[in-house]
C-alpha positions, -999 to 999 in steps of 0.1 A, spaced: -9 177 -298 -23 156 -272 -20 116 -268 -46 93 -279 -62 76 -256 -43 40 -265 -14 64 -263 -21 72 -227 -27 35 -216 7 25 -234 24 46 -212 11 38 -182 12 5 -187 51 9 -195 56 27 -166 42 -5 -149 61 -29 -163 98 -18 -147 107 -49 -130 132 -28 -110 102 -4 -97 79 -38 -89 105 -52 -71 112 -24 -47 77 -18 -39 73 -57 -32 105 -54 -9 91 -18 5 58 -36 13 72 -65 28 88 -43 55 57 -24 56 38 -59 59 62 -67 86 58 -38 106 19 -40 103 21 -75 114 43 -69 144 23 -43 156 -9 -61 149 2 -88 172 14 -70 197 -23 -47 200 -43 -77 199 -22 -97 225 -10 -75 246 -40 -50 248 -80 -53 247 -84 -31 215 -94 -61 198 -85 -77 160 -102 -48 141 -90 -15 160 -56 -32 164 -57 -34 127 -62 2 120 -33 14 142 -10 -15 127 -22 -3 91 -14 35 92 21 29 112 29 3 83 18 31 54 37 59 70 71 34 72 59 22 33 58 59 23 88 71 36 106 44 20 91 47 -13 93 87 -14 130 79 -11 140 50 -27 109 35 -52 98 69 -66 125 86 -55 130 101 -93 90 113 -94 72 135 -81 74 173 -73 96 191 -49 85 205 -19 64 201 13 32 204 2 38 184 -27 50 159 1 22 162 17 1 155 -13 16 123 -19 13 115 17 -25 123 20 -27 109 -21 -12 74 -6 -30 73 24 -65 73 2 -49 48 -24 -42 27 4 -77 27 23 -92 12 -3 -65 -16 2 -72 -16 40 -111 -26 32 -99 -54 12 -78 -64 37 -103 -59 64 -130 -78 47 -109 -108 40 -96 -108 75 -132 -106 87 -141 -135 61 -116 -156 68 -113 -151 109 -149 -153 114 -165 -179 88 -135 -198 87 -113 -196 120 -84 -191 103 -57 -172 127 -58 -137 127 -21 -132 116 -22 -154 87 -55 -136 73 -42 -103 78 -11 -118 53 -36 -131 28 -59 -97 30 -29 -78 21 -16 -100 -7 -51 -95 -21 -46 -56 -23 -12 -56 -31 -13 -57 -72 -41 -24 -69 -19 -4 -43 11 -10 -65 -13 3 -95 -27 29 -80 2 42 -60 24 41 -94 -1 62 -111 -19 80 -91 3 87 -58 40 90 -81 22 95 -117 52 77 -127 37 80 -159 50 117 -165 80 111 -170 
């Protein structure tokens, strides 16, 4: 017999709701915020790459530190075993998270260019902005914490 529909969403949005789960992927992405920050920095003031190829390199060293640390600590319970179920999660993540880096792009485009807010401080809001839909997404679609 398969779930309804509202059966389905019930789940997932249980699966959600662990405060225990939210809270280590806020403290994983703080790190991972951190290390994209650092690096960000760094690239834009210390080479000529400018603020939006600096960004991509800082991005995809902070998602490879956020992964690891979630594949063993966050979700270390889900998931399947393996390398190339590794992998999957890895590639799965990466695509979650590009559609974070956009967000994060535009609003640090926004808010550098029409506004002259520092460069730094609109990378942090850009990434607060994605954060709730990479925590969605990553639970769900990356983990499937869900399946239990």
């Amino acid at each position: 017999m398969t779930d309804s529909p509202f059966d389905a969403v019930r789940a997932r949005l249980r699966a959600l709701l662990s405060t225990t789960r939210f809270s280590q992927f806020a403290g994983v992405g703080l790190i991972g915020a951190t290390v994209d920050n650092a690096v960000l920095f760094l690239l834009v003031e210390g080479t000529v790459l400018g603020v939006t190829v600096s960004k991509l390199l800082a991005w995809e060293l902070g998602i490879a530190v956020i992964f690891v640390i979630n594949e063993r600590w966050t979700f270390a319970s889900h998931g399947d075993a393996g390398l190339g179920a590794l992998c999957r999660r890895f590639l799965r993540s990466n695509a979650v998270r590009f559609g974070g880096l956009l967000v994060t792009l535009a609003v640090l485009e926004l808010l550098v260019r029409q506004f002259g807010v520092w460069f730094v401080a609109a990378n942090v809001i850009g990434m607060g902005v994605g954060f709730f839909v990479n925590y969605i997404c990553e639970s769900l679609y990356t983990w499937q914490i869900h399946h239990d």
